[in-house]
C-alpha positions as CSV (number, residue, x, y, z in Angstrom):
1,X,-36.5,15.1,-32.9
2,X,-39.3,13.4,-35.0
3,X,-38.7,11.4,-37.9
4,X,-40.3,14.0,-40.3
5,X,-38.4,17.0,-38.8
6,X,-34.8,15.9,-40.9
7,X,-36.7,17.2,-43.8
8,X,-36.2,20.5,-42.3
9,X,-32.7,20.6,-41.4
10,X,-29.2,19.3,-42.3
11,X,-29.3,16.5,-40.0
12,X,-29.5,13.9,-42.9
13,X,-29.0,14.6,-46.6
14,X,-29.3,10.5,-47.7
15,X,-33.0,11.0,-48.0
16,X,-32.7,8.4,-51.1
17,X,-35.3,9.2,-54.3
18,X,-37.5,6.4,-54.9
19,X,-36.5,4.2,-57.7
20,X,-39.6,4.1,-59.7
21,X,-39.3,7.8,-59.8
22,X,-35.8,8.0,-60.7
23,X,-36.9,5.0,-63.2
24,X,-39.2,7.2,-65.1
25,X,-37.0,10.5,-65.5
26,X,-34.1,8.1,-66.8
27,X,-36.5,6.7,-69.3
28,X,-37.2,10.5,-70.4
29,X,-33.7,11.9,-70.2
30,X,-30.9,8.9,-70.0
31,X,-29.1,10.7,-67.0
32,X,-25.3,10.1,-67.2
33,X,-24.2,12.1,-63.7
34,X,-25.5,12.2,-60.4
35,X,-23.9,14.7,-58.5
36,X,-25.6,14.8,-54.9
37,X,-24.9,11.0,-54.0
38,X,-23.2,8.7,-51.7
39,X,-21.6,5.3,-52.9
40,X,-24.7,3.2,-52.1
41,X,-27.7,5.6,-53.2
42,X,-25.8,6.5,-56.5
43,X,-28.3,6.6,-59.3
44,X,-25.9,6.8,-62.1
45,X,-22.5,5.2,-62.5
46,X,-21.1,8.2,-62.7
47,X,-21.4,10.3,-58.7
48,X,-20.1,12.7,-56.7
49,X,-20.1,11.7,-52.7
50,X,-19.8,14.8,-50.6
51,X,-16.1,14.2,-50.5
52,X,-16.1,14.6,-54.4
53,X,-17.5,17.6,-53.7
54,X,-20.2,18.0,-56.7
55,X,-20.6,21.9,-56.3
56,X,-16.7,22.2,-57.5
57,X,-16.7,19.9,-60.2
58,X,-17.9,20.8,-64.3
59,X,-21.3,18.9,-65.8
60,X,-20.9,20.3,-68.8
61,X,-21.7,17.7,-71.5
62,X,-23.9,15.6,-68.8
63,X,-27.5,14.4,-68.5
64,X,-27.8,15.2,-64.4
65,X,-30.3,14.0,-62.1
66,X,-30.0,16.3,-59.0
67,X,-32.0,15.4,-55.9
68,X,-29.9,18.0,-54.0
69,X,-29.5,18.0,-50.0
70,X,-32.5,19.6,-49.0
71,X,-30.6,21.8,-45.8
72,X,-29.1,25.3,-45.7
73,X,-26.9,24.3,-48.9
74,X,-29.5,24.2,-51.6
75,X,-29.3,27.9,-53.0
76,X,-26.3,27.1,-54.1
77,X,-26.8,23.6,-55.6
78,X,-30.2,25.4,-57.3
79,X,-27.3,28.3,-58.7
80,X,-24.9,25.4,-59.7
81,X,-27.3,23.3,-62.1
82,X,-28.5,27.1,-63.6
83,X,-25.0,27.8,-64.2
84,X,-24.1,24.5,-65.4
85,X,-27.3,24.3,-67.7
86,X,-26.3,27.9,-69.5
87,X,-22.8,26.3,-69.9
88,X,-24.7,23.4,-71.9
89,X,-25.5,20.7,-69.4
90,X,-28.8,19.1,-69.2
91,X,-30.0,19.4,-65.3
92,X,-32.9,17.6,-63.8
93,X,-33.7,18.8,-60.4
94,X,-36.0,16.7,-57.8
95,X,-36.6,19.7,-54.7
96,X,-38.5,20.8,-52.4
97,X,-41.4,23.1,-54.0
98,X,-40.2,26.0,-51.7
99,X,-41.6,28.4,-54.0
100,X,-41.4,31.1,-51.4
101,X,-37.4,31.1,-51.2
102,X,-35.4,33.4,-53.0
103,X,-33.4,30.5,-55.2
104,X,-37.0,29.2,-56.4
105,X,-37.0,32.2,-57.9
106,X,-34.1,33.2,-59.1
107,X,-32.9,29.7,-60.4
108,X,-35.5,27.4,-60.5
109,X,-38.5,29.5,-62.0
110,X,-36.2,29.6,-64.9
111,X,-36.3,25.8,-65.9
112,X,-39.8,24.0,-66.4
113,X,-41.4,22.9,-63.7
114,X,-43.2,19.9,-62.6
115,X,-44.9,20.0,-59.6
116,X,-45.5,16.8,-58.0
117,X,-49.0,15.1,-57.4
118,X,-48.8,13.7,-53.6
119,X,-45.3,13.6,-51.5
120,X,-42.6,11.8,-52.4
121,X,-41.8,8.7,-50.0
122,X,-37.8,9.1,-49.8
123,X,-36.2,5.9,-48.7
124,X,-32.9,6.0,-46.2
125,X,-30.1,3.2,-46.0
126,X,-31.8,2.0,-42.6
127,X,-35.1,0.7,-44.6
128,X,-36.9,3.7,-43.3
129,X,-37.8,6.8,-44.6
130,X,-41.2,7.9,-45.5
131,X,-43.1,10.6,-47.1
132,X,-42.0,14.1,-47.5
133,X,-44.1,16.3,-45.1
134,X,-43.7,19.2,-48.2
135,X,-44.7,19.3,-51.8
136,X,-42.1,18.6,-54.1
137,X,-41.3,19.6,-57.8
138,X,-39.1,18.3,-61.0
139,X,-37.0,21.1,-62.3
140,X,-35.9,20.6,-65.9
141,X,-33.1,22.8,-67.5
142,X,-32.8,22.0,-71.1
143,X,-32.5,23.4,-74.8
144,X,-35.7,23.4,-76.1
């Protein structure tokens, strides 16, 4: 399997986002959770690992930076920050643009979207990584 294919599959879901990227949202939005996270690519002090298990847990009253995993599970992590927006949270998404996929548009074409100029170099805990071989998008669900 070629490096670029575990964007395409659930082999891997610690495809880290870049710093300077996180950097800037945080600037914007002053995240407080980060639900999609392992111990060492946590952006906020506040996480959910896998084990925490994210999907089950309430971010209501939370600025949330979600860089989801990108594999068969991301319908539902794209219904969770909907649902968890309408209950009051503040959810920032960074996703694949899949705009072709049925929870682009039932969930995501809701938010605002910011589509992303280039691809997004992901880093992994190896030192590797590399860029995304797929467009990618900012989702924002907020009160306006």
């Amino acid at each position: 399997m070629g490096k670029k294919s575990v964007h395409f599959t659930s082999n891997s879901n610690e495809w880290e986002t870049p710093q300077q990227l996180f950097n800037n949202l945080d600037m914007e939005f002053h995240f407080t959770l980060d639900p999609c996270s392992t111990h060492e690519n946590a952006k906020c002090k506040k996480h959910y690992t896998i084990e925490d298990d994210g999907l089950s847990k309430s971010w209501v009253g939370e600025t949330v930076f979600m860089n989801p995993p990108y594999g068969r599970e991301i319908g539902k992590w794209a219904k969770k920050a909907f649902e968890e927006w309408k209950k009051g949270a503040t959810v920032v998404c960074l996703v694949p643009s899949r705009t072709d996929t049925a929870y682009w548009h039932d969930y995501f074409k809701q938010g605002e979207i910011r589509f992303i100029r280039g691809r997004v170099h992901f880093e992994q805990p190896n030192g590797k990584g590399g860029a995304a071989p797929f467009p990618s998008a900012i989702i924002i669900f907020m009160e306006a």
